[in-house]
C-alpha positions in Angstrom: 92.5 110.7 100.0 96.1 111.0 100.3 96.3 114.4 100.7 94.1 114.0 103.7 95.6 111.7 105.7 99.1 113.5 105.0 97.6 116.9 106.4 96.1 115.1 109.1 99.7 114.0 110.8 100.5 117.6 108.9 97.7 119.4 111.5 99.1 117.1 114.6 102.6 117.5 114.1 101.5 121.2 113.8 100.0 121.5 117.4 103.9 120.5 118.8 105.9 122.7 116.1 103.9 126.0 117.2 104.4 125.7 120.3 108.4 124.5 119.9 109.3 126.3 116.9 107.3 129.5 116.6 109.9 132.1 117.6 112.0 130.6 114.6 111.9 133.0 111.9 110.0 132.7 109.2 108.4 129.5 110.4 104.7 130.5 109.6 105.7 131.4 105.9 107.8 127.8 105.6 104.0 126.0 106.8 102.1 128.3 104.1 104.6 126.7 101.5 104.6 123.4 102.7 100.7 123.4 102.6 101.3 124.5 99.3 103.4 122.0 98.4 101.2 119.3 99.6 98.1 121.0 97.7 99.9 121.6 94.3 99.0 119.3 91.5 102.2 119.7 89.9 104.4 119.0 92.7 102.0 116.2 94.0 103.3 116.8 97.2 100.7 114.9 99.5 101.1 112.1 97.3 105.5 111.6 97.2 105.0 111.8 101.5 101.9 109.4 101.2 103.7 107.1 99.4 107.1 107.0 101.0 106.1 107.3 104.6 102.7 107.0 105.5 101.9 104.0 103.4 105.0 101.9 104.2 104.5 102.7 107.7 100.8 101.6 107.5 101.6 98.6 105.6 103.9 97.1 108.0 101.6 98.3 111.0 98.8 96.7 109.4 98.0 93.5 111.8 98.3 95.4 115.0 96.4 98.0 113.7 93.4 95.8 112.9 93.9 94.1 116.5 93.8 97.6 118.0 90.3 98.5 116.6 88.9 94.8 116.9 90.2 95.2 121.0 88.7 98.8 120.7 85.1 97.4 119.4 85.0 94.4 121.8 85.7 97.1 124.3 83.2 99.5 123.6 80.4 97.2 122.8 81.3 95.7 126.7 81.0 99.6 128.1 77.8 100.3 126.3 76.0 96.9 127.4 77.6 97.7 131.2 76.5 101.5 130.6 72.7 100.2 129.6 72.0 97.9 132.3 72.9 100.3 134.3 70.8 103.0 133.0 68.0 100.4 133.1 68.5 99.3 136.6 68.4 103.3 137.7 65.3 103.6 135.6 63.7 100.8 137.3 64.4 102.0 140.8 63.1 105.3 139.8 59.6 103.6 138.7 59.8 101.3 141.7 60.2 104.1 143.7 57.9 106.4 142.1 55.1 103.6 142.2 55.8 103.2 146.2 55.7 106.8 147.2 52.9 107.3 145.0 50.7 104.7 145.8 49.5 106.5 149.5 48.7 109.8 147.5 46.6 107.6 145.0 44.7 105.6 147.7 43.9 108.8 149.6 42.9 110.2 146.2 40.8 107.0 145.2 39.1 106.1 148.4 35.5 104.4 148.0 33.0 106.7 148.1 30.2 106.0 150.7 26.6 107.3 151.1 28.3 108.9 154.2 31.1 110.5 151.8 28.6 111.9 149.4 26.3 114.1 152.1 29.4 115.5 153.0 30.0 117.0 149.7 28.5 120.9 149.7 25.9 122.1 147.6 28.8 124.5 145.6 31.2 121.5 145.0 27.7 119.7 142.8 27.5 122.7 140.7 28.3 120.3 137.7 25.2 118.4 138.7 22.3 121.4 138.2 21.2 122.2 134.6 22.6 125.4 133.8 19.1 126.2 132.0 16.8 128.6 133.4 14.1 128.4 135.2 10.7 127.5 133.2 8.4 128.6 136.2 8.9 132.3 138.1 8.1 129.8 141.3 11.6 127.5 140.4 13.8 130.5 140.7 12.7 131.3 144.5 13.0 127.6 145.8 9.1 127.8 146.3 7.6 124.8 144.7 4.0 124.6 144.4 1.8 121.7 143.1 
């Protein structure tokens, strides 16, 4: 674990050297050393930087950092209940309006149908109604009925 957090202010302090220090020569073989350094298990590199910097640094730091992340929760739990009421408030306009626009299509499309309503329908549209068997009778087929 110490290695990790000593490479991970390695990796950020890297991002400003490159840029700074890059021209300086042989600056990318001194940061292949160092990382070897900090891996080595004999030199214990990682764990002599942990120990005399990072840890001292952390320990002293220790209240205000536990301030910082109870002020950063507070915080965040704040956004997300602002950040859901408002998504619910835009998700309830959206049904409201949805419902309102939509309820003059549905009432055209669910008017009452009459006795009036249904002669109006054509003889193609009640195709679902006649049996799709044929005739029993020659006479059926031609529309002439006798009895």
């Amino acid at each position: 674990m110490m290695y990790w957090i000593v490479f991970a202010f390695f990796t950020t302090a890297e991002t400003l050297t490159d840029i700074v220090l890059s021209w300086f020569p042989f600056y990318f073989e001194l940061k292949i050393a160092f990382v070897i350094w900090l891996l080595s298990p004999y030199t214990k590199g990682s764990s002599v930087l942990y120990r005399k910097f990072v840890h001292p640094t952390l320990s002293n730091k220790e209240k205000e950092i536990d301030e910082y992340i109870t002020q950063a929760c507070d915080k965040s739990y704040e956004t997300m209940m602002r950040v859901g009421k408002r998504g619910l408030n835009l998700a309830a306009n959206a049904a409201v309006t949805a419902a309102a626009k939509g309820q003059g299509v549905l009432s055209e499309k669910l008017r009452s149908f009459s006795m009036q309503d249904l002669t109006l329908i054509r003889d193609e549209d009640t195709v679902h109604m006649r049996s799709r068997d044929p005739p029993l009778h020659p006479w059926e087929s031609s529309g002439n009925h006798r009895l």
